[in-house]
Backbone as CSV, one residue per row, in Angstrom:
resi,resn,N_x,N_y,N_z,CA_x,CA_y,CA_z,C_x,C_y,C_z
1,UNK,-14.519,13.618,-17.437,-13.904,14.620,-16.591,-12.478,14.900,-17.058
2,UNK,-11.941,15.929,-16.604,-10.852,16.586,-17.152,-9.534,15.664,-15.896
3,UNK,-8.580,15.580,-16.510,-7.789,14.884,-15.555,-6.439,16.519,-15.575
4,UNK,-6.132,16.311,-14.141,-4.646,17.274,-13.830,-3.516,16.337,-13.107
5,UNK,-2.693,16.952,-12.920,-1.299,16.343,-12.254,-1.216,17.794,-11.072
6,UNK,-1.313,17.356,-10.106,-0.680,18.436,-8.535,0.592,18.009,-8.573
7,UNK,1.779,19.290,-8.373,3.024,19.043,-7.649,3.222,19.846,-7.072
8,UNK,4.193,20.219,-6.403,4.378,21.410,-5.371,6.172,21.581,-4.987
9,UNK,6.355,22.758,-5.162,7.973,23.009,-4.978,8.142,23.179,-3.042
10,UNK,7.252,23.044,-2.592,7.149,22.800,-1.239,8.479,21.446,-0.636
11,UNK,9.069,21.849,0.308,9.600,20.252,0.882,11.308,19.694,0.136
12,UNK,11.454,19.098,0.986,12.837,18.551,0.077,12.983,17.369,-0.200
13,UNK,13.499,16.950,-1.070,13.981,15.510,-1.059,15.536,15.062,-1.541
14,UNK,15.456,13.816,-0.642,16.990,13.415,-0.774,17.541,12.725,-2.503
15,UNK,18.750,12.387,-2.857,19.268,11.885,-3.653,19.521,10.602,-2.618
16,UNK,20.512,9.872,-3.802,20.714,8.577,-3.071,22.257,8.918,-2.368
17,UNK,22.790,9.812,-2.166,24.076,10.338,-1.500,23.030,10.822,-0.522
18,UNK,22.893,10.362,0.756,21.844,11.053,1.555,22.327,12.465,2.253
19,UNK,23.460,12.558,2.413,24.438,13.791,2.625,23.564,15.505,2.024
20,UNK,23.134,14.935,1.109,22.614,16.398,-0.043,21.274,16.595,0.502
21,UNK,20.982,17.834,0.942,19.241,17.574,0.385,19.457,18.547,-1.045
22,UNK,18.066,17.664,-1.780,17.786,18.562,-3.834,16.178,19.753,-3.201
23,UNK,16.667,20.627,-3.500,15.259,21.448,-3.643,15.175,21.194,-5.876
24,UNK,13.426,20.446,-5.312,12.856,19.945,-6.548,11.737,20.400,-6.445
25,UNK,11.026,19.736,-7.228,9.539,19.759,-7.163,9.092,17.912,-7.133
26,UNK,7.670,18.215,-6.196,7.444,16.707,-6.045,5.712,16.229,-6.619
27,UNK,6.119,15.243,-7.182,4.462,15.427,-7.535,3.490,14.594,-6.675
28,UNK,2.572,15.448,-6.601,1.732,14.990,-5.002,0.337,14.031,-5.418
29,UNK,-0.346,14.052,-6.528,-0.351,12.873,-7.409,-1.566,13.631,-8.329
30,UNK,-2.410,12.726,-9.182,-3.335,13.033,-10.181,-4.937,13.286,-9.473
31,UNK,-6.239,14.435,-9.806,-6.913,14.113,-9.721,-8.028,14.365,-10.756
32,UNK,-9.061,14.170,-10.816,-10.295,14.573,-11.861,-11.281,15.395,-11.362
33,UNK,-11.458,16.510,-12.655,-12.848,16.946,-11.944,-12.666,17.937,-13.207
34,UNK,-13.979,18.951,-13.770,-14.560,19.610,-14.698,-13.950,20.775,-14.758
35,UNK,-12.756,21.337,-13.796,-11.576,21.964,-13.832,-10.914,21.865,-12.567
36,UNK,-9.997,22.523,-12.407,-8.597,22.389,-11.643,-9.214,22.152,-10.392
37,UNK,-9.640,23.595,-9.874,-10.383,23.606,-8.208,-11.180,22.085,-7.862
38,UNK,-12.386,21.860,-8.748,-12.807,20.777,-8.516,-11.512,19.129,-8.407
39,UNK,-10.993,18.868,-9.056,-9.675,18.418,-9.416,-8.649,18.423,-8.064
40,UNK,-8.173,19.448,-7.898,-7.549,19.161,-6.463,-8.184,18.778,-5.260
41,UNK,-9.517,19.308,-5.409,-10.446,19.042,-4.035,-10.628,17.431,-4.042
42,UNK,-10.816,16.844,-5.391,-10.729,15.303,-5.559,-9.496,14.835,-5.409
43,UNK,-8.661,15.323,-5.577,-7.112,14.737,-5.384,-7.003,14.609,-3.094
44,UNK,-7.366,15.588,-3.206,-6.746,15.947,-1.632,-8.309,14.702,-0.711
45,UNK,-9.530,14.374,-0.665,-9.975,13.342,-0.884,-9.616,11.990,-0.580
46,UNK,-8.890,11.978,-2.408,-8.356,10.586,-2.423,-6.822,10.505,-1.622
47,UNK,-6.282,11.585,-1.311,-4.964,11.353,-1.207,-4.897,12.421,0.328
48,UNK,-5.752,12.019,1.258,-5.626,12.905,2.660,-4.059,13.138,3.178
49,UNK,-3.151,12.263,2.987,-1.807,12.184,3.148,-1.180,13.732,2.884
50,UNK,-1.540,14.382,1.676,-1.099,15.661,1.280,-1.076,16.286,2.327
51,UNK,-2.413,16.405,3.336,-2.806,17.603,4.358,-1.978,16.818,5.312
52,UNK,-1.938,15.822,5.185,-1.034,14.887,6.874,0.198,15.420,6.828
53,UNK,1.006,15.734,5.636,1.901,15.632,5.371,2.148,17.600,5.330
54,UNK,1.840,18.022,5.471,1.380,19.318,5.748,1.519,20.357,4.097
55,UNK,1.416,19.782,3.549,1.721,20.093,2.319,0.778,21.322,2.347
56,UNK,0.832,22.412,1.852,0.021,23.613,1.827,-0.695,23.387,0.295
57,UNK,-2.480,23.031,0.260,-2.898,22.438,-0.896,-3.090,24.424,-1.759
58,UNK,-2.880,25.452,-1.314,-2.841,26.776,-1.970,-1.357,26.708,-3.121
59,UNK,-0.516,26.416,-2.188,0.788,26.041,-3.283,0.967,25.153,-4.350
60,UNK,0.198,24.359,-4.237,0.360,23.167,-5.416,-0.447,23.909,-6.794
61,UNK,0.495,22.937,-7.650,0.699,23.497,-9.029,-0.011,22.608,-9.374
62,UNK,-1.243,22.759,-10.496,-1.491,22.151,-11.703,-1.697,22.196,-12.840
63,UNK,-1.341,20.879,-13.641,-1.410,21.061,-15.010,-2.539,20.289,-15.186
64,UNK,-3.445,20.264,-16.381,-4.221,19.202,-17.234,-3.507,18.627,-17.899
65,UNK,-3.954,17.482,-17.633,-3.358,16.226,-18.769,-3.949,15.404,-19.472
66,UNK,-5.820,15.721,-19.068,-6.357,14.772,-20.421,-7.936,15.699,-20.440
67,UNK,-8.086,16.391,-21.428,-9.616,17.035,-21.779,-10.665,15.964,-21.313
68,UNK,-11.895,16.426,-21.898,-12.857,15.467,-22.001,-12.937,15.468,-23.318
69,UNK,-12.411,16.467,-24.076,-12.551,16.135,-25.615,-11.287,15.217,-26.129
70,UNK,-10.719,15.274,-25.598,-9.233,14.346,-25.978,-9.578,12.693,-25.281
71,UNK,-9.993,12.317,-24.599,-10.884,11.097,-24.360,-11.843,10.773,-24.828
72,UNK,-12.552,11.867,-25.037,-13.490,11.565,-26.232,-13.080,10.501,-27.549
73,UNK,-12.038,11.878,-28.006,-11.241,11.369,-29.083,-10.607,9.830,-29.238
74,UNK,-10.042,10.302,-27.897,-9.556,9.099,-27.957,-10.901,7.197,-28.003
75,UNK,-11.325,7.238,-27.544,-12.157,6.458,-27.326,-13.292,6.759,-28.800
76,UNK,-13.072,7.888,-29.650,-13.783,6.986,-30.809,-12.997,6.511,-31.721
77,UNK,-11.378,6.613,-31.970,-10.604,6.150,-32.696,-10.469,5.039,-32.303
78,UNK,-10.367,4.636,-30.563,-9.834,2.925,-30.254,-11.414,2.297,-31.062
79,UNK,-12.906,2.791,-31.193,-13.910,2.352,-31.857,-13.265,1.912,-33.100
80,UNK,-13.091,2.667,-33.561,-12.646,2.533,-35.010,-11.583,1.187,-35.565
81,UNK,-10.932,1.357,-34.905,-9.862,0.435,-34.442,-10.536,-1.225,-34.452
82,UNK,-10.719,-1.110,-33.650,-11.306,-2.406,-32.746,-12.551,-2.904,-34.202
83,UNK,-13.245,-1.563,-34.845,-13.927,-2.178,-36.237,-12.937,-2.633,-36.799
84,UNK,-11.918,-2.406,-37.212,-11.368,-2.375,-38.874,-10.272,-3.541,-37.903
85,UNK,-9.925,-3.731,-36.866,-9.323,-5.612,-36.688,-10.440,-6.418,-36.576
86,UNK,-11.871,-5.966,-36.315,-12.971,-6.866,-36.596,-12.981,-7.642,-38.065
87,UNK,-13.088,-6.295,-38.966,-12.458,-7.223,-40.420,-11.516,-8.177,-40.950
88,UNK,-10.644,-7.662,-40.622,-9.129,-8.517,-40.584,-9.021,-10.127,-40.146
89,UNK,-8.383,-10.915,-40.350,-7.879,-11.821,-39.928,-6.372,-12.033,-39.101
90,UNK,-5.937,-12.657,-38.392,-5.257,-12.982,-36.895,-3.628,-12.644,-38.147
91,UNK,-3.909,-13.246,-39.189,-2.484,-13.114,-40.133,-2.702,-11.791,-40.861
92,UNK,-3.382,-11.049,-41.317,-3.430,-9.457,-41.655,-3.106,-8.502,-40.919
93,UNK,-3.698,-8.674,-39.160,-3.131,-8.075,-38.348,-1.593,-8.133,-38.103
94,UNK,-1.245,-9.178,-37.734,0.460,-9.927,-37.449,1.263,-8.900,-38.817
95,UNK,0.626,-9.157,-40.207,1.592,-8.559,-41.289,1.557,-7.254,-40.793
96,UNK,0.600,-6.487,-40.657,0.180,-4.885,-40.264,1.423,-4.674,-39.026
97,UNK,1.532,-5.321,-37.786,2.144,-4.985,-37.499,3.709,-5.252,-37.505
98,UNK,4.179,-5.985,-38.780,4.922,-6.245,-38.689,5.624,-5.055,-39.569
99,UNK,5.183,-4.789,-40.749,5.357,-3.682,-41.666,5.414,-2.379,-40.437
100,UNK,4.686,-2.262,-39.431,4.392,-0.897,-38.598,6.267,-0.928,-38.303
101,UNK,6.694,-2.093,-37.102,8.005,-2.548,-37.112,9.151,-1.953,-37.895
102,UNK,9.360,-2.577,-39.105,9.359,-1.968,-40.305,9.715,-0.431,-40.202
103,UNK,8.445,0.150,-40.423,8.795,1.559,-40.427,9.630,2.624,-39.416
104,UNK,9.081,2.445,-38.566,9.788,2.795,-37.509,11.054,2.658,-37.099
């Protein structure tokens, strides 16, 4: 499933000078689903607080933050991975990352 982030410029919040209120944006938290609509409807769900909190779920903003092809991805490279320290020994790895160190 596709993952998003909800926030919403709705609401205020304080700094630590409580004197101020900041008009921000707040993020109202993460949910999943095969796009956005599905996605917030799972967010609001897991996170009923939004509607308690009267948050208007029409206003909230989202972004995607992880495909299903980018997890994909990801998860056949950690494969790959996880082969090629299968080969290795406990001191090939240690040098590998020590050279990584190194570069950076």
């Amino acid at each position: 499933m596709n993952e998003y982030i909800f926030y919403t410029a709705e609401g205020l919040t304080y700094p630590p000078r409580e004197d101020k209120e900041v008009e921000n944006c707040q993020v109202l938290g993460r949910g999943c689903g095969t796009n956005e609509i599905e996605a917030r409807e799972n967010l609001i769900k897991q996170c009923p607080w939004v509607l308690e909190c009267g948050f208007d779920v029409n206003e909230t903003i989202g972004k995607q933050l992880v495909t299903d092809d980018l997890r994909a991805s990801i998860e056949q490279n950690s494969k790959k991975i996880d082969f090629l320290e299968s080969l290795l020994n406990k001191r090939q790895i240690d040098e590998y990352k020590k050279w990584q160190s190194f570069k950076e």
